[in-house]
MARRODO-210754 format. One record per residue (C-alpha): chain; residue number from 0; x, y, z; residue in three letters. Coordinates in Angstrom, 2 decimals, always signed. Layout:
residues N
NODE   chain   resi         u         v         w   resn
NODE       A    NUM         X         Y         Z    ala
...
end
This chain:
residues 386
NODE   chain   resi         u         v         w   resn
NODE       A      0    -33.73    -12.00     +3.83    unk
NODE       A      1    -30.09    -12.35     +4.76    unk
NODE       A      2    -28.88     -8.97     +6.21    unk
NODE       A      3    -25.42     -7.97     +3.44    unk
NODE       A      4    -22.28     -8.78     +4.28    unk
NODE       A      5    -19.60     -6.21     +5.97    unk
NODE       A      6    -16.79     -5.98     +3.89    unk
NODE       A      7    -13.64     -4.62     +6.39    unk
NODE       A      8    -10.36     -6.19     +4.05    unk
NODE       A      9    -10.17     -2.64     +2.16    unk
NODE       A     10     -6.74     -3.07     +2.19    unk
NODE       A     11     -6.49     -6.18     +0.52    unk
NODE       A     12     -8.52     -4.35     -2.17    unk
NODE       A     13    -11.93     -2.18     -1.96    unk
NODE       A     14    -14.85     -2.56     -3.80    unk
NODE       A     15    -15.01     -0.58     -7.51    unk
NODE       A     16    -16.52     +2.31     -7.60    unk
NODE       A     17    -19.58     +2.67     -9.72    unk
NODE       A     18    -17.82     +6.02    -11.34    unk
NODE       A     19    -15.22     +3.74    -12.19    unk
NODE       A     20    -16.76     +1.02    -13.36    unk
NODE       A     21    -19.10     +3.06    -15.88    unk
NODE       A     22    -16.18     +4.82    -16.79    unk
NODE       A     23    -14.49     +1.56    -18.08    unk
NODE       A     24    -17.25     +0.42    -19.63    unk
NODE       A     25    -16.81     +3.58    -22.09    unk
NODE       A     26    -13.16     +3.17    -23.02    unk
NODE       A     27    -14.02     -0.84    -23.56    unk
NODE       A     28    -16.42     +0.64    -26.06    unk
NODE       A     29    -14.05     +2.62    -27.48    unk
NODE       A     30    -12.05     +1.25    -30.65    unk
NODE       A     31     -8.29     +1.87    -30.54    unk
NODE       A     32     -4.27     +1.38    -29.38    unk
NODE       A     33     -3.20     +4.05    -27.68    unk
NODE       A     34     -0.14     +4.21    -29.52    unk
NODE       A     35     -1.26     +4.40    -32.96    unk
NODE       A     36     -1.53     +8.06    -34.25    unk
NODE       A     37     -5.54     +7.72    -36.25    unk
NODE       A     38     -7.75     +9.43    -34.65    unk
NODE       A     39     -9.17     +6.54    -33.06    unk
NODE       A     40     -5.52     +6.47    -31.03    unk
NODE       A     41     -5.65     +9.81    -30.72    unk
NODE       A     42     -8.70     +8.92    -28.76    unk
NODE       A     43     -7.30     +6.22    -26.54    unk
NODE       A     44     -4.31     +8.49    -25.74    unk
NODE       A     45     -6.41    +11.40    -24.59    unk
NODE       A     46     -8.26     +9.23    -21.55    unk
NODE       A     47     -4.59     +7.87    -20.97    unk
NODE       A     48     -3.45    +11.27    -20.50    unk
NODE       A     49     -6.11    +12.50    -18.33    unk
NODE       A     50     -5.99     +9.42    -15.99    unk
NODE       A     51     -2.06    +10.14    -15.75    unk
NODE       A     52     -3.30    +13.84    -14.75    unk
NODE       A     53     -5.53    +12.42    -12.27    unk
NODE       A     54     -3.53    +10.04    -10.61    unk
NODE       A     55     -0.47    +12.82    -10.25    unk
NODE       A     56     -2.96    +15.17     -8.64    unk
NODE       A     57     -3.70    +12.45     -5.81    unk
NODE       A     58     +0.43    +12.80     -4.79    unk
NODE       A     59     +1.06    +16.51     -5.64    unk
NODE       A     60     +3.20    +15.47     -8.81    unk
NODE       A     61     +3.81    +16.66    -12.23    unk
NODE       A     62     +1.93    +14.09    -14.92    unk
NODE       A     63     +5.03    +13.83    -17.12    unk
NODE       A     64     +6.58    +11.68    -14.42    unk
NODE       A     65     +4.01     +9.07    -13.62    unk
NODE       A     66     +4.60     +5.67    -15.19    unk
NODE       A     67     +1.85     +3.59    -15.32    unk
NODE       A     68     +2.17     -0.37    -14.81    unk
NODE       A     69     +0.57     -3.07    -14.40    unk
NODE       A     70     +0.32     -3.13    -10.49    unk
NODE       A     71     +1.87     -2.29     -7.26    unk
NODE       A     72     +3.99     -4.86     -7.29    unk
NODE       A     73     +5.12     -4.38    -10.71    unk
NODE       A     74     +5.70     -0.89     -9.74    unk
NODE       A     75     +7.86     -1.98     -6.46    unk
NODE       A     76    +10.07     -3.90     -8.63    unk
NODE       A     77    +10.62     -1.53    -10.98    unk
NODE       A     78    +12.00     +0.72     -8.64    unk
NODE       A     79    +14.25     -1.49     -6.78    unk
NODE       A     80    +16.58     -1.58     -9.57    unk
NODE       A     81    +20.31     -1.45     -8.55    unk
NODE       A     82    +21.03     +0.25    -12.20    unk
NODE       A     83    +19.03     +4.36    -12.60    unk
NODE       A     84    +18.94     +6.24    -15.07    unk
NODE       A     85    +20.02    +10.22    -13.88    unk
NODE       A     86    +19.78    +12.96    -17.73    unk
NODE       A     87    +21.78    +10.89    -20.42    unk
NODE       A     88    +23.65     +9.05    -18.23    unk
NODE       A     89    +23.39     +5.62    -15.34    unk
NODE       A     90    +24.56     +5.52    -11.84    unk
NODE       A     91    +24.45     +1.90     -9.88    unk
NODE       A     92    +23.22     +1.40     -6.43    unk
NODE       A     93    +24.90     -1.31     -4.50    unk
NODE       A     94    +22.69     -2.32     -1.55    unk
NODE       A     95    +19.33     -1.86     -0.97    unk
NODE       A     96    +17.77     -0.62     +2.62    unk
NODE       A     97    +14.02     -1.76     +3.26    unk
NODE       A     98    +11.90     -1.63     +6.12    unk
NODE       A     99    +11.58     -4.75     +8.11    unk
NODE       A    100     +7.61     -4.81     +7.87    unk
NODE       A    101     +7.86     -3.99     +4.58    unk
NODE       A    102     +4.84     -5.43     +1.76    unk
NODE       A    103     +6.68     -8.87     +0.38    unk
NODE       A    104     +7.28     -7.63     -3.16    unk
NODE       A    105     +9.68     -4.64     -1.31    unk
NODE       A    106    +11.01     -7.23     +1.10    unk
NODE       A    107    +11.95     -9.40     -1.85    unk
NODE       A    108    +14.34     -6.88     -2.67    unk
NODE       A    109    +13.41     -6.32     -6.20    unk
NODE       A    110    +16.12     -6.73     -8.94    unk
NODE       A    111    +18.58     -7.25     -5.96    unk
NODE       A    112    +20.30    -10.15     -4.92    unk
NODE       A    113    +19.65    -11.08     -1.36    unk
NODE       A    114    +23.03    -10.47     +0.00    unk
NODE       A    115    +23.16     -6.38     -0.97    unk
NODE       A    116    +19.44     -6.31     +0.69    unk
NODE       A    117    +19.41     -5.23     +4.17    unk
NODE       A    118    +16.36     -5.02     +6.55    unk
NODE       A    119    +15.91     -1.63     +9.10    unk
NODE       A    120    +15.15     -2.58    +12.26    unk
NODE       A    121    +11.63     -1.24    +13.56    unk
NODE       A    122    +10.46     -1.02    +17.10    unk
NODE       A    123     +7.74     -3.02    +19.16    unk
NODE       A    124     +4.98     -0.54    +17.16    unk
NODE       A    125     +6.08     -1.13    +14.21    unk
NODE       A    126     +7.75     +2.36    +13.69    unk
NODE       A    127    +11.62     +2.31    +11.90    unk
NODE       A    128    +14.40     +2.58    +13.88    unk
NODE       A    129    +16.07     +5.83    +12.62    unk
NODE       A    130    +19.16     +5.09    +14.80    unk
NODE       A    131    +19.46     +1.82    +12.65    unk
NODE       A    132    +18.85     +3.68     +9.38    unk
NODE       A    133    +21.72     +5.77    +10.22    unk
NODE       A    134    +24.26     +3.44    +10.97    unk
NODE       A    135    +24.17     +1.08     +8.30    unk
NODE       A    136    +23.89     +4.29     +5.92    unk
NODE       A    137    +27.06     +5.12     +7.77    unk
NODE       A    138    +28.41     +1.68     +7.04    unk
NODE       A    139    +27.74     +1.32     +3.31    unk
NODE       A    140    +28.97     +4.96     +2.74    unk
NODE       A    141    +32.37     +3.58     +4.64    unk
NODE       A    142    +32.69     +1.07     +2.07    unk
NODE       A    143    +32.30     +3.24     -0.92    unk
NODE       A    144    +29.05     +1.90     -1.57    unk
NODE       A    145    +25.65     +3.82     -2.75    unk
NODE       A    146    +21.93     +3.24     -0.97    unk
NODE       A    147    +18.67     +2.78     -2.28    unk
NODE       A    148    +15.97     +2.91     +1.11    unk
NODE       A    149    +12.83     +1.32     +0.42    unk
NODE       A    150    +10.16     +2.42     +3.63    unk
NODE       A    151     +6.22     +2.38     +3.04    unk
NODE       A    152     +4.37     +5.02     +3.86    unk
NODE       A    153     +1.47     +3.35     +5.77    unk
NODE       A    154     +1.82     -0.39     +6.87    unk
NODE       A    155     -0.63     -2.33     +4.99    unk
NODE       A    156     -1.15     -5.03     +8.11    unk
NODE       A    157     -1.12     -2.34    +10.99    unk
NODE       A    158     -1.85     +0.63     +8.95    unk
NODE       A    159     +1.51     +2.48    +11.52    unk
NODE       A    160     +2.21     +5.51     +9.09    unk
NODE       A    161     +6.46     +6.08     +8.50    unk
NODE       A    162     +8.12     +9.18     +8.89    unk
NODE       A    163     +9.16     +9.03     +5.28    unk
NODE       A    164    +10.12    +12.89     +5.36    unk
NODE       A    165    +12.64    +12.45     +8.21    unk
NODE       A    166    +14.12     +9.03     +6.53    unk
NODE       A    167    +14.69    +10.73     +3.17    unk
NODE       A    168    +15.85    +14.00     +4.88    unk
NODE       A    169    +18.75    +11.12     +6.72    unk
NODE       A    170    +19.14     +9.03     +3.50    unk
NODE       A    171    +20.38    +12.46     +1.60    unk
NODE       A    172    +23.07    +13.48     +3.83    unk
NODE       A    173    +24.40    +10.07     +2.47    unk
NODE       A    174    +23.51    +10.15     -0.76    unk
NODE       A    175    +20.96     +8.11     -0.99    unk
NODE       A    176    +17.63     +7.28     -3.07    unk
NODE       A    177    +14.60     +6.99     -2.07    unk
NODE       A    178    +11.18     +5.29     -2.53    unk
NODE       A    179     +8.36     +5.01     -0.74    unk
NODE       A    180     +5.05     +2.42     -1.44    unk
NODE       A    181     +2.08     +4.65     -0.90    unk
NODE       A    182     +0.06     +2.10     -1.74    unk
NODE       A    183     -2.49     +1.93     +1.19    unk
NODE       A    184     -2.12     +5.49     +2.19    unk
NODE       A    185     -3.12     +6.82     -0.95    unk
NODE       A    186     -6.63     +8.33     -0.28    unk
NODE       A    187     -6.45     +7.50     +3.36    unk
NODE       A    188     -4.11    +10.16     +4.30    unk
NODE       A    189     -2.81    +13.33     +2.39    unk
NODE       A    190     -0.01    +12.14     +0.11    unk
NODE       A    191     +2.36    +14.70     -1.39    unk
NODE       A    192     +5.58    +13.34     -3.03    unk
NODE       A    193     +7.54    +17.23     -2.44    unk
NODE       A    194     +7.25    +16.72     +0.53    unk
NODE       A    195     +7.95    +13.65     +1.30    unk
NODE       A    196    +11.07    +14.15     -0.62    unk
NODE       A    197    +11.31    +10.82     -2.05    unk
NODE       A    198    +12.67    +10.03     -5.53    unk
NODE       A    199    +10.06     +7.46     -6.39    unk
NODE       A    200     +6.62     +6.61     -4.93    unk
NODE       A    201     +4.41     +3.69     -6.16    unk
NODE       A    202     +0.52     +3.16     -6.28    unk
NODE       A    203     -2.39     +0.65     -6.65    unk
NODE       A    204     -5.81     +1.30     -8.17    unk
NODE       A    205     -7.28     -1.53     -6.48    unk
NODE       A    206     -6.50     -0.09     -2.93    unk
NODE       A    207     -8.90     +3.12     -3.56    unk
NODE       A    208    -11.91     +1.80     -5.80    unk
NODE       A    209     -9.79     +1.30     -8.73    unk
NODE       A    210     -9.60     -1.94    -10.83    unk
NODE       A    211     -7.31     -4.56    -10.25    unk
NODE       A    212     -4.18     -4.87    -12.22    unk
NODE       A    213     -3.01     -1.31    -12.35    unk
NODE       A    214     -0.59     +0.76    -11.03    unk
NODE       A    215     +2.08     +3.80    -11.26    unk
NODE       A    216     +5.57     +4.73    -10.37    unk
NODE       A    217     +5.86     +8.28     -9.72    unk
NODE       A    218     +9.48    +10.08    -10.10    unk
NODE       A    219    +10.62    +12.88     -8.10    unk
NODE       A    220    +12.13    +15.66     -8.21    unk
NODE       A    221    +15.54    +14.80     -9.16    unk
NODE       A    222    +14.34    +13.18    -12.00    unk
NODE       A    223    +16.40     +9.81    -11.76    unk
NODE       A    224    +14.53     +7.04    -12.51    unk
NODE       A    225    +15.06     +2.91    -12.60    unk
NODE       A    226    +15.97     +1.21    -15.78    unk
NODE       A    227    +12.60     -0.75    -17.26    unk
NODE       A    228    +11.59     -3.77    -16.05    unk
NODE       A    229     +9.90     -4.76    -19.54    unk
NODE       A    230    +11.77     -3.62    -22.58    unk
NODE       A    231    +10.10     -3.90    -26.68    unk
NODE       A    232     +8.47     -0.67    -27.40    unk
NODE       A    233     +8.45     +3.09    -26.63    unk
NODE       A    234     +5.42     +3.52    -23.99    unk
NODE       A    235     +5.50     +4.90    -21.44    unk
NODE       A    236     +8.51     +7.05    -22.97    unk
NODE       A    237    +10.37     +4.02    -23.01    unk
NODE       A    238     +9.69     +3.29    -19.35    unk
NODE       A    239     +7.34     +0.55    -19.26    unk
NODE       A    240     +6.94     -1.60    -22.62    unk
NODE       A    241     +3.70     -3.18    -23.86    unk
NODE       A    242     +0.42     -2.14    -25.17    unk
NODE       A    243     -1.20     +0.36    -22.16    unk
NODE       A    244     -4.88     -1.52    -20.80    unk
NODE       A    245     -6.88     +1.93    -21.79    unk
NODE       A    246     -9.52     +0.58    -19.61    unk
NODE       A    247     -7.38     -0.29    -16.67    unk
NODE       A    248     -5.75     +3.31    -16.92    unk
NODE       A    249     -8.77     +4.77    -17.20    unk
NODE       A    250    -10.29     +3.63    -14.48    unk
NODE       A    251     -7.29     +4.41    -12.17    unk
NODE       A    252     -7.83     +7.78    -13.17    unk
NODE       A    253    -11.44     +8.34    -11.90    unk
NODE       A    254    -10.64     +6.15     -8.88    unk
NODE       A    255     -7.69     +8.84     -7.90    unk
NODE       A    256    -10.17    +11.92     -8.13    unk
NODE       A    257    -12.49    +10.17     -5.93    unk
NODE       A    258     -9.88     +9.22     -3.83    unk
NODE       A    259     -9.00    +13.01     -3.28    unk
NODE       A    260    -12.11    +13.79     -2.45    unk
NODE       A    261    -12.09    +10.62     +0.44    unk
NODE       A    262     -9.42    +12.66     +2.27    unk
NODE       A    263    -12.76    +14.82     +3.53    unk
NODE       A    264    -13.34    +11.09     +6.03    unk
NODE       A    265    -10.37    +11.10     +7.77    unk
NODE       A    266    -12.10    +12.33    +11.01    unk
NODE       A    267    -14.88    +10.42    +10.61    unk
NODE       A    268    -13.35     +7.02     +9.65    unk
NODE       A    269    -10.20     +7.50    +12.43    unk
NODE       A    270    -13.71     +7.73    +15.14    unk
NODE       A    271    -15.24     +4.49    +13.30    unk
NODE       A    272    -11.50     +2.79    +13.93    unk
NODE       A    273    -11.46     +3.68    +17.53    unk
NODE       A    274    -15.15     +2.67    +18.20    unk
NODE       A    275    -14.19     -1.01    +16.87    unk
NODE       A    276    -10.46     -1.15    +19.22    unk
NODE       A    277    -12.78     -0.29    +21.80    unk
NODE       A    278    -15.78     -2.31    +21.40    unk
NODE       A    279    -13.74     -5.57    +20.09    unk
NODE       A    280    -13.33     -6.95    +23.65    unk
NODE       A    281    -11.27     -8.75    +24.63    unk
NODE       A    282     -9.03     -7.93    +21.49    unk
NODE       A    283     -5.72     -6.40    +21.65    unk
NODE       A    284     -4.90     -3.48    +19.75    unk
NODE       A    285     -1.53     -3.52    +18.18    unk
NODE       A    286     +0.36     -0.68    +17.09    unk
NODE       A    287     -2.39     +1.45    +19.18    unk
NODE       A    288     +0.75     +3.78    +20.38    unk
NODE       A    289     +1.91     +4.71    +16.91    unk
NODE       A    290     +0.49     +7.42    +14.44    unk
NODE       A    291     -1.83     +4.91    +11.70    unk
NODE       A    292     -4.22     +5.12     +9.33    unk
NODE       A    293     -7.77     +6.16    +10.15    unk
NODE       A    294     -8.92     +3.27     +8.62    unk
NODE       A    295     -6.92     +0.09     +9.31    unk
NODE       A    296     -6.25     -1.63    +12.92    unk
NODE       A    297     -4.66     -4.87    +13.58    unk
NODE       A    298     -6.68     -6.60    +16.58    unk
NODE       A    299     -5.34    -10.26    +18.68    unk
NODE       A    300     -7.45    -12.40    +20.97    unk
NODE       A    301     -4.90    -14.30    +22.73    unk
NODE       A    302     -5.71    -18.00    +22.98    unk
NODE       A    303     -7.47    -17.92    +19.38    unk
NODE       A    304     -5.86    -18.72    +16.11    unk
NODE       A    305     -6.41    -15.72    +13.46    unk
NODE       A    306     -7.77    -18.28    +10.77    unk
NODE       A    307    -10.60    -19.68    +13.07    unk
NODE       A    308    -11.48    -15.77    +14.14    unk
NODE       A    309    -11.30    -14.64    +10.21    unk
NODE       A    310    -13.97    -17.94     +9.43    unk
NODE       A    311    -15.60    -17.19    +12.24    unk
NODE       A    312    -16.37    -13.78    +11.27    unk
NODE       A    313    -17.01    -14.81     +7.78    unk
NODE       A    314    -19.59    -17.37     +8.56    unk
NODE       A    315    -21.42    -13.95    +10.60    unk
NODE       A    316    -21.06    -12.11     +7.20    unk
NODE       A    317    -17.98    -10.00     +8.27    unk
NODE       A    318    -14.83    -10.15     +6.08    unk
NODE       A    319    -11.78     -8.83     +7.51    unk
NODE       A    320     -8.21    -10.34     +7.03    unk
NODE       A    321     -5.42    -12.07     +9.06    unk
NODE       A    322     -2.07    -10.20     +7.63    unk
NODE       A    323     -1.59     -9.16     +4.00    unk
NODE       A    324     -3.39    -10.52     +1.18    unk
NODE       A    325     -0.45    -11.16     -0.86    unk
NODE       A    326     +0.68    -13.72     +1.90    unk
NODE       A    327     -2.51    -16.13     +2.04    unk
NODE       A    328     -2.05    -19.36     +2.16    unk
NODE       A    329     +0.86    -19.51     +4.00    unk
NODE       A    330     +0.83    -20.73     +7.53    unk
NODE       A    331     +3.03    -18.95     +9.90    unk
NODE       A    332     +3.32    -15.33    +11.61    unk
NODE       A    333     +3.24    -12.82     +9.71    unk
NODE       A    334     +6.87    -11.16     +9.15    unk
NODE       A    335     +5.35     -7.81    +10.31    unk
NODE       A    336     +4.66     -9.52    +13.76    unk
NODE       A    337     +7.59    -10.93    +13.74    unk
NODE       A    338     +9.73     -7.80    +13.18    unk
NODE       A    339     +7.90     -5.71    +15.94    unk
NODE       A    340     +8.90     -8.91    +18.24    unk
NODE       A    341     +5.02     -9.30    +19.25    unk
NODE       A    342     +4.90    -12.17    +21.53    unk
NODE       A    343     +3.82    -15.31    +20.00    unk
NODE       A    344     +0.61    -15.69    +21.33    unk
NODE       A    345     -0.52    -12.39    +20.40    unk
NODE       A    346     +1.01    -12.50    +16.78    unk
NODE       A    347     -0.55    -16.08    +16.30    unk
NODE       A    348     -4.05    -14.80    +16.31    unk
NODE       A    349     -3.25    -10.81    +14.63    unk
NODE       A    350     -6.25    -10.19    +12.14    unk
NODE       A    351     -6.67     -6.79    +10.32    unk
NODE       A    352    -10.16     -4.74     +9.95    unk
NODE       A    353     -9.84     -2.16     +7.47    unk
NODE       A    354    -12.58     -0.44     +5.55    unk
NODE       A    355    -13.34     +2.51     +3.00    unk
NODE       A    356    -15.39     +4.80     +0.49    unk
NODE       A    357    -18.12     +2.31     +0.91    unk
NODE       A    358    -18.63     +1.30     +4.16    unk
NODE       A    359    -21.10     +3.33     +6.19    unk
NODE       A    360    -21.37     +3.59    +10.26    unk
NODE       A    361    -24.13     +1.05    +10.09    unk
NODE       A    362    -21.50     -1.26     +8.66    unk
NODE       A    363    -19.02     -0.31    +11.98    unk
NODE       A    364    -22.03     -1.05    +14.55    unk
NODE       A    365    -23.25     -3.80    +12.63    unk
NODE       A    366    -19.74     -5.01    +13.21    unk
NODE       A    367    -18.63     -4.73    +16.47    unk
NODE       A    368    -22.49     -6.56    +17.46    unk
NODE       A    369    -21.29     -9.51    +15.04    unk
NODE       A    370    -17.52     -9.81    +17.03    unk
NODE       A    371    -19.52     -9.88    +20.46    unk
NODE       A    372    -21.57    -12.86    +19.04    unk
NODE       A    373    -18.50    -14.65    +17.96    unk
NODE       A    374    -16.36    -13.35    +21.27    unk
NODE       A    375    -19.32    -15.15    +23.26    unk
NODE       A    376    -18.73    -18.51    +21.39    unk
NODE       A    377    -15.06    -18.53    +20.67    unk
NODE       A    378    -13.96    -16.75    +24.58    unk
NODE       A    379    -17.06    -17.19    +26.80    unk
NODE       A    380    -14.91    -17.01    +29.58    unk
NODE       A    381    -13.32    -13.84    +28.99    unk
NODE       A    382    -16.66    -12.02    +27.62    unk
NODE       A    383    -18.14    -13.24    +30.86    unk
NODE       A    384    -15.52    -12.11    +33.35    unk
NODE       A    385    -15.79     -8.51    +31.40    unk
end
C-alpha cells in the first residue's frame, strides 16, 4: 500500500476540518434564507450569528462589526475603497500605501486606480521599510492628500510577520487608515485587532480548516468603514449585498473556534519549521533573520528551477508550493522575491512548505527523508560534498 501523501501548501488552503464539515452538513439540511423573518429564518440567522461571534473571538473584536463575504479577496477589495463611510457621513482617501510583498488582490490596489497606489519599500527579509512609510506619508500629507496603508500581517510566501502595531501607530500621526490582511496569521499567531490598532482587518476560512469561498472584514475601533462593493439588499446591515451561504458562514464559524484553540502549537509547529530549514540541505532559508510564522518557510536550491523541485516532490507524495497560490500559472519570480531583491538564482527556484491542524511530526520526518531522496537525484553533487 502506498504510504499517504504529506500535504505542506497550508497556506494555499488546509484541509477541512471534520467539525466543520459535519457542521455544514447540518445547516445544508436546514430549510431557510437567512433573511426572511419565519421561523425557519429565524433559524438560519441564529447559526449566522453565532459564526459571526466565533469568528470575532479569533481577532479580539466585537461581532457587530464583522462583515462576512465571500472570500479574502473579496474582503481585500472591499476595503481598499478610496470612498468610507465615518457615522452619517463619507470622507475620501486619495492614495493608497501597500506593502511591496503584498498578496496580489492588495497589490492590485483595490477600487484604486494605479496611479494613487504606491508600493512601501521592504528590506532584503522581507520586513517594511518604516523609514519609507514615513516619508511618502510625509509627502501625501504635503499635498493635502489623505492615506489608506494596506500591510499584511504575516507574508503568505515567507510567512515574515509585519509590525502592523508600529505602522498604524506612524500612519495616525498622519491621519491615516489602516488595514491589515490577517489572512494566514489567523490561527497561526495570536491576532488581536485593539491592538494592532488597525481600522480594518480581513480573513479567510479556507486558510484555518474552513471552507472555501468565505471570508470577513472586520472594522475597528473608529468605526469607519468602506462603501460596499455589492449593492441590492440590506445584509450584512447594508454592507455586503446578496443572499448569506448559511453553510459557508457556518462553517467559518467552527473553523475560527478551532483555530483558537491551534494557537496552543505554536511551540511545537515553530520546532517542526526549524527541523525542516535544517534538514532540507542544501536549501536556503529565506527570510530566516526575520520574526515568521511557526508554520511557513520559504526554502531555494540554487541551480534548480522551483517547478521541477515542487513535481519532484509531488511525484514522492509531498505537496508544498512555489509562491502564492493565487499566482499559479504564471511563469516568472515571484513579486515577493523580487521586492526583497533576492538574487535571481535564488528567487528562481523559492518554494514554500507550510503546514497545519493536521499534519503530525510523522508528516515533518516523513518529509525531510522524501527531500533527501529528491536532493540525491536533482543535486548529487552537492548532497555528496555535504
Amino acid at each position: 500500500m502506498a504510504a499517504p501523501r504529506i500535504y505542506l501548501d497550508y497556506n494555499a488552503g488546509a484541509p477541512l476540518r471534520p467539525e466543520v464539515r459535519a457542521a455544514m452538513i447540518d445547516a445544508l439540511d436546514a430549510t431557510g434564507n437567512a433573511s426572511s423573518v419565519h421561523g425557519e429564518g429565524r433559524a438560519a440567522r441564529s447559526k449566522v450569528e453565532l459564526a459571526r461571534r466565533l469568528v470575532a473571538k479569533l481577532v479580539g473584536a466585537d461581532p457587530v462589526r464583522v462583515i462576512f463575504t465571500s472570500g479574502g479577496t473579496e474582503a481585500n477589495v472591499t476595503v481598499l475603497s478610496p470612498k468610507m463611510r465615518i457615522g452619517a457621513g463619507e470622507i475620501a482617501i486619495d492614495t493608497l500605501l501597500v506593502g511591496a510583498t503584498e498578496h496580489p488582490s492588495v497589490l492590485a490596489g483595490g477600487r484604486f486606480g494605479k496611479s494613487d497606489t504606491l508600493a512601501i519599500a521592504v528590506d532584503g527579509e522581507g520586513r517594511l521599510n518604516l523609514d519609507d512609510l514615513s516619508g511618502k506619508l510625509d509627502g501625501l500629507q504635503a499635498e493635502g492628500k489623505r492615506a489608506l496603508v494596506s500591510v499584511m500581517l504575516a507574508n503568505n510566501e515567507t510567512g515574515v510577520i509585519q509590525p502592523v502595531a508600529e505602522i498604524a501607530a506612524i500612519a495616525r500621526k498622519f491621519g491615516a487608515l489602516v488595514h491589515t490582511d490577517a489572512i494566514q496569521a489567523a490561527g497561526r499567531i495570536p491576532v488581536d485587532i485593539a491592538a494592532l490598532g488597525v481600522d480594518f482587518l480581513t480573513l479567510s476560512a479556507h486558510k484555518i480548516g474552513g471552507p472555501q469561498g468565505a471570508g470577513a472584514i472586520v472594522l475597528g475601533g473608529d468605526l469607519a468603514s468602506p462603501l460596499p462593493l455589492l449593492v441590492g439588499g440590506g445584509q450584512e446591515k447594508y454592507s455586503r449585498a446578496g443572499t448569506q451561504n448559511v453553510a459557508a458562514i457556518v462553517g467559518f464559524g467552527v473553523a475560527a473556534e478551532c483555530a483558537r484553540a491551534d494557537l496552543d502549537r505554536q511551540a511545537e509547529w515553530t520546532l517542526w519549521r526549524d527541523e525542516i530549514a535544517t534538514a532540507a540541505h542544501p536549501a536556503i532559508l529565506l527570510s530566516g533573520g526575520a520574526d515568521r510564522l511557526p508554520q511557513t518557510l520559504s526554502l531555494s536550491v540554487e541551480g534548480l528551477q522551483a517547478e521541477t523541485l515542487v513535481i519532484a516532490l509531488d511525484l514522492e507524495g509531498a505537496a508544498v508550493s512555489a509562491g502564492s497560490a493565487c499566482s499559479s500559472g504564471k511563469v516568472g519570480i515571484s513579486h515577493v522575491m523580487k521586492a526583497m531583491k533576492v538574487p535571481e538564482s535564488q528567487a528562481k527556484a523559492a518554494i514554500r512548505v507550510s503546514f497545519g491542524w493536521q499534519t503530525s511530526e510523522s508528516d515533518i520526518r516523513r518529509f525531510t527523508e522524501v527531500w533527501g531522496r529528491v536532493m540525491r537525484r536533482l543535486a548529487p553533487g552537492v548532497t555528496r560534498a555535504a
